[in-house]
C-alpha positions in Angstrom: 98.5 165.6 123.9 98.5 162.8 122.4 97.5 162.1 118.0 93.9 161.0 117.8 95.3 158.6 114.8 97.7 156.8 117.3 96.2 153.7 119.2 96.5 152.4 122.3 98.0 148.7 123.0 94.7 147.9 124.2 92.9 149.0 121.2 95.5 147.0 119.2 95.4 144.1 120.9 91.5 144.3 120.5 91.8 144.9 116.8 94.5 141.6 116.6 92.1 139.6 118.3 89.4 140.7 116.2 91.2 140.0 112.8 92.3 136.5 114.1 88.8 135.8 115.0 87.4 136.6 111.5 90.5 134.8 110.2 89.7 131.5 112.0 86.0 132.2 111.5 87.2 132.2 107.5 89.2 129.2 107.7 86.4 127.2 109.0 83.9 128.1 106.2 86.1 127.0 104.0 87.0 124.0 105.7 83.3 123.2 105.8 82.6 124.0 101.8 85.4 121.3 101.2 84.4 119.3 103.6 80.5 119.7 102.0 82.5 119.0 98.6 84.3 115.8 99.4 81.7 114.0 101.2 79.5 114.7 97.7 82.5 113.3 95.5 82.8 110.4 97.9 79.0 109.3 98.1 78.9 109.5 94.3 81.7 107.1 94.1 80.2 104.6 96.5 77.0 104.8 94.7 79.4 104.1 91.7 81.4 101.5 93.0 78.2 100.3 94.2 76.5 100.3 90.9 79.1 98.2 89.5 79.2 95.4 91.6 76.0 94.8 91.5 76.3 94.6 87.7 79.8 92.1 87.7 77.9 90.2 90.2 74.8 89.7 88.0 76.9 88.9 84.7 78.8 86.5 87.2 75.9 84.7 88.0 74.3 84.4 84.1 77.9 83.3 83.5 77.6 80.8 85.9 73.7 79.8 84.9 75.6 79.8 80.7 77.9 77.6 82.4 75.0 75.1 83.7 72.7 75.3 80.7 76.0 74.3 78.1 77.6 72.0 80.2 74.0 70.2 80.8 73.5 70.4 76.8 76.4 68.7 76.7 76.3 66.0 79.0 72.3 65.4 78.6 71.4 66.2 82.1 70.8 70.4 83.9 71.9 68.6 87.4 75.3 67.1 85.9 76.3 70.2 84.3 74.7 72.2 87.8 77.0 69.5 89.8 80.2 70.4 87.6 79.9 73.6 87.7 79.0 73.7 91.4 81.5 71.1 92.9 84.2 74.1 93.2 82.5 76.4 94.2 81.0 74.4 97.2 84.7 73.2 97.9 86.2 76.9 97.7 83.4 77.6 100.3 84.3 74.7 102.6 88.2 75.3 102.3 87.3 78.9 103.0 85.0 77.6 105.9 87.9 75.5 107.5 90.2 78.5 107.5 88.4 80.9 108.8 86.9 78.6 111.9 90.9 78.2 112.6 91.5 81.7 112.7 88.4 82.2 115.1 90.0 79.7 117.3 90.2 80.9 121.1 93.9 80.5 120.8 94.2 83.0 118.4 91.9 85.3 119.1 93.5 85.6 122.5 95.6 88.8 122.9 99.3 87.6 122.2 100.5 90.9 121.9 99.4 92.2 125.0 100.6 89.1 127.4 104.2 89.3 125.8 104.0 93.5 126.9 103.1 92.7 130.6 105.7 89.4 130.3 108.1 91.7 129.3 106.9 94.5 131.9 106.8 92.4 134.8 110.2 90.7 133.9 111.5 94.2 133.8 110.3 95.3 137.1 111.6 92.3 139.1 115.3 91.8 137.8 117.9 93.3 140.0 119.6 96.7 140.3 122.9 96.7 139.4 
């Protein structure tokens, strides 16, 4: 007969299965509770990030208003002191303008990569056999 204590392979395979399934069931909790975890770190630090651009970008712009109201004190006229200040800015934004409607250009937007590939391919596939 055999020992009530002693377990068939089918009961051991059953318990294995069993034990692995809690032990993925396990890993996935905890995978979600970090997962819960880092998405709350990273939301705060957008909101951060967030929060302190919109504050450099405001000091920018009362710099840039200082910048109008003391040069205009200076040279007896708000719209020579806006122009000064102004003048690069509007011809950082045009240089910027010029460069980025060149690199929107059909020609480069066109998928260089990809036509030296099949170039490449097709030159492969029609050379002789030696």
């Amino acid at each position: 007969m055999r020992d009530p204590a002693a377990k068939g392979l089918g009961a051991l395979l059953g318990d294995s299965v069993r034990h692995a399934a809690d032990l993925v069931g396990g890993e996935f909790e905890l995978l979600r509770r970090e997962t819960d975890g880092n998405i709350r770190a990273i939301l705060g630090l957008v909101a951060a990030f967030g929060t302190a651009s919109l504050l450099v970008l405001a000091a920018l712009m009362l710099f840039v208003v200082f910048l109008v109201k003391g040069l205009g004190a200076l040279l007896g006229s708000e719209v020579a002191g806006a122009l000064v200040v102004g003048g690069p800015f509007a011809l950082a934004a045009l240089v910027l303008l010029v460069l980025g409607m060149r690199r929107m250009s059909r020609e480069n937007l066109a998928p260089r990569r990809f036509e030296r590939q099949v170039a490449r391919d097709a030159r492969m596939a029609t050379r002789p056999r030696d």
